[in-house]
Each structure stands twice: as structure tokens, then as C-alpha cells.
N, C-alpha and C positions, 0 to 999 in steps of 0.2 A: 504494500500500500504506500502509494507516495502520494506527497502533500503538495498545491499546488504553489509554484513558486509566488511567492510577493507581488506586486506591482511596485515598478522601480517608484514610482510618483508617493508609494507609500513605506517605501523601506526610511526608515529614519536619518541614515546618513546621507540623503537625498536634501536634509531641511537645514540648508548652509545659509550664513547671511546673507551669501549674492542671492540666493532664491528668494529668502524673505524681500530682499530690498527692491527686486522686480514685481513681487507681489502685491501691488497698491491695492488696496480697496477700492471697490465703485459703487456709487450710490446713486440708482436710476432715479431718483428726486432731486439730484441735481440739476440733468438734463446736459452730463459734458461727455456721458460714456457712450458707447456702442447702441444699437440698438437691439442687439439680442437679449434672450431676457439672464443666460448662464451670467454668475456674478464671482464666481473663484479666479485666482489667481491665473494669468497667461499660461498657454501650454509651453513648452519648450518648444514646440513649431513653429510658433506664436513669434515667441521672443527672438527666434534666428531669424524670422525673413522679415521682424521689426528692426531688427541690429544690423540687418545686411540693407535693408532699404536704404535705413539711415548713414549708414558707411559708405554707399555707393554714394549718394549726393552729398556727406563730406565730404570725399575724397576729389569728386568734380569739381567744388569749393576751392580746396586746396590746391590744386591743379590750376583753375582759373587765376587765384593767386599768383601763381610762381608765375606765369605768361605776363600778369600784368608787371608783376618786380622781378626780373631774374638775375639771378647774382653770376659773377665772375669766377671761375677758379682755376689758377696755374702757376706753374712751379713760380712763376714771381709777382700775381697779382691776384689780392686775394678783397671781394667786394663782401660790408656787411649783408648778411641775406636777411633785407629786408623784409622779402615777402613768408618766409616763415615766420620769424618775429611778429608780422602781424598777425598769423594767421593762430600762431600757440596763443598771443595777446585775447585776439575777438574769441578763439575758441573756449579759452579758461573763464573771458567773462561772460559768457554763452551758458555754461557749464554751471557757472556761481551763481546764477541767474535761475536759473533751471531748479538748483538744489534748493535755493530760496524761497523759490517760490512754492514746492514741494516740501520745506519746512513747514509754512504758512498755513497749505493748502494740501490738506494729504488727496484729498479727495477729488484727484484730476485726473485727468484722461491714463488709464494703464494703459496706453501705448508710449507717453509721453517718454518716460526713463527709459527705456531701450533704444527708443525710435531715435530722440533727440541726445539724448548722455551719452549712453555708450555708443550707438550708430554715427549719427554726426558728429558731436563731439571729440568722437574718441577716434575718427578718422581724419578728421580737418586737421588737429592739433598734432605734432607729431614731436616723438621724442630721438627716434633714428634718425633724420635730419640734421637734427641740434648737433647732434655726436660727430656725424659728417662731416660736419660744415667744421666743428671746430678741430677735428682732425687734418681737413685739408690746412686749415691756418698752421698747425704746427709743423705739419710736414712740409708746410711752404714755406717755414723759417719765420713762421710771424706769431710765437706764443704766445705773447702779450693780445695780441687783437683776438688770439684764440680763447684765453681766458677771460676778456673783457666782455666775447660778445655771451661764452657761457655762462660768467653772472648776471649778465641783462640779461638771457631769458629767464632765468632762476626768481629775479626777481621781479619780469613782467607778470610770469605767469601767476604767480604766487598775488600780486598784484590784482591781476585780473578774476583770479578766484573772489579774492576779497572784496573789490567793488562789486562784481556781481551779484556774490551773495546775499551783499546789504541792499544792491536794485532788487531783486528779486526776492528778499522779505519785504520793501517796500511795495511792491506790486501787486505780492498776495495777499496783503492785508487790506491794500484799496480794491481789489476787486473783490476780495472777503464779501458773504453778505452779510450788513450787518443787522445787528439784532435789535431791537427797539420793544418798548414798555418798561415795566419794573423790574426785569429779571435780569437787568444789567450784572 
């Protein structure tokens, strides 16, 4: 007599943070979610072709970028790359933005976090790049511009986390609705 195996969706080691943190609640009395009437957590289907949606139009994002800024590189001429720099800048405050607002506002769209955080975000923004670029500087004999422009992202990004966060708890609070009578 054998027993049938588990459903992976229900094996326990299955209930990791990242799954809780893709898992938002929705609340069809809001009127922001789906129209179906299933209300649990995204399936993992779900969340790959929300995370690939959103990766592919990062990554077109990013792309469009680098055409509009494109930097320099060779054994003696080495251009700041602008158009990453901005691109890690808007995506971290995109991102700070995002999480803000989903501090705020738990009860927004579950596609939002895969679609927009990890999909776009997480492909616009880029960390192999950075390494790149400041690689070429040292190998082109310029360590100095190498590590100058490695602190500037370090600290755009970090930068841009922070203002977005605090735009994006500012945002979900004013679209909050708010509540009115006594029961303030």
C-alpha cells in the first residue's frame, strides 16, 4: 500500500519568504484585482510569465537607454556610462516607489510585485554592467574613474531606493481611502 505523494504547493518547505512576499492578498471590494472570482495567492505559472512579461519590457527599457547614452571603451578611452547610471538611478527609484507604496497599500493588484519589482525592475536595473564597466576602467589603466564611478552607483542606487520609498509611502497614503465619522 503506498500513500499518495504531497502536493508540492503543500509540502511545507515550499512556504519560503519569497513565496509569502509574492503572495499579496486581494480584496474584490476594492475593485483593483482580476476579475475572476479565485482569491489565493498567484500560481507559480502565474508569477513566471508575470516576471518574464515584466523582464522583457525592462530589458527593452534598458536597451533603449544604452542607444540613447552609449559609452566608450578602449585600451585608452574610457566614457562615464551614463546611460546605466541612469537606468540603476530610475530603476531603484521605481522599485522604492513600488515597495512604498505596497507598504501603504497591501491590498493592490497581485500582479503588481512580480510584474513590476522583480520583472521590470529587476531587469532595467543591472548589477553585471556596473562590474563591467568598472572593470574595463581598470584594465584600461584608469582605477581611480573605476572606483569613483563604483561609489556613485552604490550610492545613486541606494539613493534612489530611499527617495522612492518615501514617494511611494507618500502616494499610498493619498490614494488611501480615507475613512470618515467617529471611528477615526
Amino acid at each position: 500500500m503506498t500513500t499518495e505523494p504531497r502536493p508540492r504547493r503543500e509540502d511545507p518547505r515550499m512556504h519560503t519568504v519569497e513565496m509569502a512576499a509574492i503572495a499579496i492578498p486581494w480584496d474584490p471590494e476594492d475593485g483593483d484585482g482580476p476579475t475572476r472570482s479565485r482569491r489565493g495567492p498567484l500560481t507559480t505559472r502565474e508569477v513566471a510569465l508575470l516576471v518574464a512579461g515584466g523582464g522583457a519590457l525592462g530589458a527593452l527599457a534598458r536597451w533603449s537607454i544604452e542607444l540613447l547614452l552609449p559609452a566608450t571603451y578602449t585600451p585608452t578611452l574610457i566614457e562615464v556610462p551614463w546611460g546605466t547610471l541612469l537606468a540603476n538611478l530610475l530603476g531603484c527609484l521605481g522599485l522604492g516607489a513600488l515597495t512604498g507604496v505596497l507598504e501603504v497599500r497591501p491590498r493592490v493588484p497581485r500582479w503588481m510585485q512580480p510584474f513590476l519589482g522583480l520583472g521590470f525592475c529587476g531587469s532595467f536595473t543591472t548589477v553585471s554592467a556596473v562590474v563591467l564597466q568598472i572593470s574595463a576602467a581598470v584594465g584600461a589603466d584608469f582605477p581611480l574613474v573605476g572606483l569613483q564611478y563604483g561609489v556613485g552607483t552604490v550610492v545613486t542606487a541606494v539613493t534612489g531606493i530611499v527617495a522612492g520609498l518615501l514617494l511611494g509611502r507618500r502616494l499610498g497614503r493619498r490614494s488611501a481611502p480615507r475613512r470618515t465619522g467617529a471611528g477615526r
